[in-house]
C-alpha positions in Angstrom: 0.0 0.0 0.0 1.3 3.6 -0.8 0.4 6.5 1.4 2.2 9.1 -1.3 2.1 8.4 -5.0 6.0 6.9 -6.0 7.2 9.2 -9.1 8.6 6.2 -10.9 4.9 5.0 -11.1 3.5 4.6 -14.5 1.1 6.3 -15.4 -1.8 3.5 -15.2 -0.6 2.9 -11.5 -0.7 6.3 -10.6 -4.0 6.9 -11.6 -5.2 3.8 -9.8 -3.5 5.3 -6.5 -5.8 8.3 -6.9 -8.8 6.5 -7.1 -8.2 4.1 -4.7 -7.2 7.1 -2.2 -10.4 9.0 -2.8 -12.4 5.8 -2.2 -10.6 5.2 1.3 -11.4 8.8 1.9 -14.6 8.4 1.3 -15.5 5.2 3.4 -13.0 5.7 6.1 -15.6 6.8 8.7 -17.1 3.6 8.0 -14.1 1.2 10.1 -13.5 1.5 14.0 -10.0 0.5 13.6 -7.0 0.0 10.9 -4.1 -2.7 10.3 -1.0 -2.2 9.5 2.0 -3.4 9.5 4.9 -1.3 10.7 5.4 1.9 12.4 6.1 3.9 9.5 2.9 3.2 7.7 1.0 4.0 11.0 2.1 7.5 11.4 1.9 7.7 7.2 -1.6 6.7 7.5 -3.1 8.8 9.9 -1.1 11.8 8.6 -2.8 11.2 5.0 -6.0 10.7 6.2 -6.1 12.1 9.4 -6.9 9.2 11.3 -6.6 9.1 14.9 -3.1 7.0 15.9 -5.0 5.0 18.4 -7.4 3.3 16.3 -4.2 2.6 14.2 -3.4 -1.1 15.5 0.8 -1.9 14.2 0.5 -5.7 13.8 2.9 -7.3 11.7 1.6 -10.3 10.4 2.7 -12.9 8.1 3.2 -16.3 6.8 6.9 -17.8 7.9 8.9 -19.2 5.5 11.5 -21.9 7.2 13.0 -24.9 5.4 15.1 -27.4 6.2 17.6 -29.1 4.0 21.4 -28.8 3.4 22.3 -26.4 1.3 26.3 -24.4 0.3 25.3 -21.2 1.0 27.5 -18.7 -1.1 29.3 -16.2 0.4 29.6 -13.8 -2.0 26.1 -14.8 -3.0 23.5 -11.8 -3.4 19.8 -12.5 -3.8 17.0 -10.2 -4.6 13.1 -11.9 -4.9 10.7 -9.4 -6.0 8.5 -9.1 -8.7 10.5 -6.1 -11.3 8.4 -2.9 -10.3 9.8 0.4 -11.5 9.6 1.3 -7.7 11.9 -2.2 -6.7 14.9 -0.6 -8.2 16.5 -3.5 -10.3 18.1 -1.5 -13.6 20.5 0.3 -10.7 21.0 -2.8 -8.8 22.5 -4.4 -11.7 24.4 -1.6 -13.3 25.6 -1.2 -9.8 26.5 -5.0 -9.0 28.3 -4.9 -12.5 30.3 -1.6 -11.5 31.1 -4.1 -8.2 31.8 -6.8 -10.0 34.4 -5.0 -12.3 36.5 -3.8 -9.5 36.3 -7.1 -7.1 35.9 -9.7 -9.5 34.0 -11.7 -6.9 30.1 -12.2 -6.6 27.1 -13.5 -8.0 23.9 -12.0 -8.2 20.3 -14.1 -8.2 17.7 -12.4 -9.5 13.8 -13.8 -10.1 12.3 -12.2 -13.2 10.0 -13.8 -15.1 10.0 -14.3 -19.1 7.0 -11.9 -19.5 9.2 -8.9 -18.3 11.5 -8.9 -21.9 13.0 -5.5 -21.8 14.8 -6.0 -18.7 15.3 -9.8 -19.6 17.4 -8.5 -22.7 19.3 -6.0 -20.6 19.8 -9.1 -17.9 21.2 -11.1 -20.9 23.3 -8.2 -22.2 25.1 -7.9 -18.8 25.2 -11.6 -18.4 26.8 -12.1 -22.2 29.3 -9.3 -21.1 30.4 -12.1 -18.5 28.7 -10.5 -15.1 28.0 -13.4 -13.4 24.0 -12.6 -13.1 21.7 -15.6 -12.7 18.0 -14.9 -13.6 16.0 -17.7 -11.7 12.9 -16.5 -12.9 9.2 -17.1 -10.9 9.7 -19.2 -8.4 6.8 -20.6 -6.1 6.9 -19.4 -2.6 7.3 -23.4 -1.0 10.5 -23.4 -3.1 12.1 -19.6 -2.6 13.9 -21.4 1.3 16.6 -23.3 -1.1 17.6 -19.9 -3.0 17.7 -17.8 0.5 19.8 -20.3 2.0 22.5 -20.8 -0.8 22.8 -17.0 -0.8 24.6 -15.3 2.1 23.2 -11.8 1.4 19.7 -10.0 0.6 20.2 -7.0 -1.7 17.2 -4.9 -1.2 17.0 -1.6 -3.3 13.4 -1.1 -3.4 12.6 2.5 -3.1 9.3 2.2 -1.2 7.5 -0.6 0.6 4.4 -0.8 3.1 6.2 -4.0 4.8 9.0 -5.6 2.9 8.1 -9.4 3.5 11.5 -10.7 1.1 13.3 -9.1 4.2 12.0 -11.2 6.6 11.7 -14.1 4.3 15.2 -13.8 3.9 16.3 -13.3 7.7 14.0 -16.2 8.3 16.6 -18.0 6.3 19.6 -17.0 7.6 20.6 -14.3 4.7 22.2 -10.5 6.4 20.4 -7.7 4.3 22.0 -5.1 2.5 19.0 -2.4 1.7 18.3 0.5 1.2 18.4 3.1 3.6 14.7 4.3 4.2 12.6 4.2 7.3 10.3 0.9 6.1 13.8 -1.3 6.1 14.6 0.1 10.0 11.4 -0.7 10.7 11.6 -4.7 9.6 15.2 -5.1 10.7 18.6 -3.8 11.4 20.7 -4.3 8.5 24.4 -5.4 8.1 25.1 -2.9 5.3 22.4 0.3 4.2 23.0 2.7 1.3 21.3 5.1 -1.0 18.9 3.7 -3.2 19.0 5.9 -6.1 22.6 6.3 -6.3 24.6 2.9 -8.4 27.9 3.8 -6.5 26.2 3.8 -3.3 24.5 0.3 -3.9 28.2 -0.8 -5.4 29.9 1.0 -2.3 27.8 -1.0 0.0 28.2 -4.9 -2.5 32.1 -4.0 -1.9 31.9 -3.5 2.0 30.3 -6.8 2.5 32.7 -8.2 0.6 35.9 -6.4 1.9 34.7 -6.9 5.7 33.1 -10.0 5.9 33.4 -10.0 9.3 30.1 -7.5 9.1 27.9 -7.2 12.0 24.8 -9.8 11.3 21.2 -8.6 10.5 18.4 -9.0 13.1 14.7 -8.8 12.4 12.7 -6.5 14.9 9.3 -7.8 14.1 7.4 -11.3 14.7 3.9 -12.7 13.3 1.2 -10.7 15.3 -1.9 -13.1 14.1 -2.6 -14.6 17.0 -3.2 -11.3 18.4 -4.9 -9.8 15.5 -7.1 -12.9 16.0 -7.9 -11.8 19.8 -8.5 -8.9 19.3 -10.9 -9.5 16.5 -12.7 -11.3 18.2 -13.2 -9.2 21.7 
């Protein structure tokens, strides 16, 4: 969910935001209470629509996403599920893990973009034909994503907006340390190993290179845990 309208947004998906905001303006009196999940959206959402904070409940809540298996986990491995969104960032990840990659010669970057996306499947291939060492794993269904988390040592996360940013904790679930983007909705999931700027390439290549260099980098930990159970309660007071 988007509280402000993200400028990358085509056009289509802007004008959908618009309408969908008026609506909520319209039937918000209509709801004793609102769910989200983080802190950030919280104070975002009664700013917007000038909703009283207490009737704002901040309840995480999600499906978990643990497997078991035995699997090499790479440690100059970088992952990064999401579907390709202008807002998720993935044209400046890649130029920025190829500027990396061209002064450390070490990494590999998993991406998971399917075939129906063919302009930035062309530029993939142009990058990986240059000899980047890119992977494109394409869709992969969610009972399956725990084998690519755990061969990976690292979640790259440049997304430029998120209401929750479940790929985070899908990932810490699995063991990966997240590199992200510096914004308030990744603080508010977890406290990442490495942060940078998500619209600058050098930053996002600045912050590929520290993991590597230091690999002794402090480890990720998540700040949030499943809230259905008490969503449930109180539901049902």
């Amino acid at each position: 969910m988007y509280l402000n309208i993200p400028s990358e947004l085509p056009f289509i998906s802007r004008f959908s935001f618009i309408i969908k905001t008026k609506i909520i303006n319209l039937l918000k009196g209509n709801t004793d209470y609102w769910v989200v999940q983080n802190k950030n959206v919280k104070l975002k959402l009664s700013e917007k629509f000038k909703i009283n904070q207490n009737k704002i409940w901040d309840l995480p809540f999600y499906p978990s996403m643990k497997g078991e298996g035995e699997f090499e986990r790479n440690d100059f491995g970088f992952i990064y599920v999401s579907h390709p969104f202008l807002h998720k960032n993935h044209l400046k990840l890649i130029d920025a893990f190829c500027l990396f990659y061209d002064k450390m010669k070490k990494g590999e970057l998993t991406l998971t973009i399917d075939d129906s996306y063919t302009e930035l499947n062309d530029y993939i291939n142009t990058k990986i034909a240059l000899g980047y060492p890119i992977k494109n794993i394409g869709f992969i269904k969610r009972d399956e994503l725990y084998t690519y988390y755990q061969s990976n040592r690292y979640l790259i996360f440049p997304s430029l907006t998120e209401s929750f940013g479940l790929g985070i904790i899908e990932a810490l679930e699995n063991g990966c340390d997240i590199i992200g983007s510096d914004l308030p909705y990744m603080h508010d999931v977890c406290t990442p190993s490495v942060v940078f700027d998500p619209n600058s390439i050098q930053s996002i290549a600045d912050a590929l290179n520290k993991s590597i260099v230091f690999q002794n980098i402090k480890r990720s930990e998540s700040k949030v845990k499943d809230e259905i159970e008490t969503l449930i309660y109180r539901l049902n007071k």
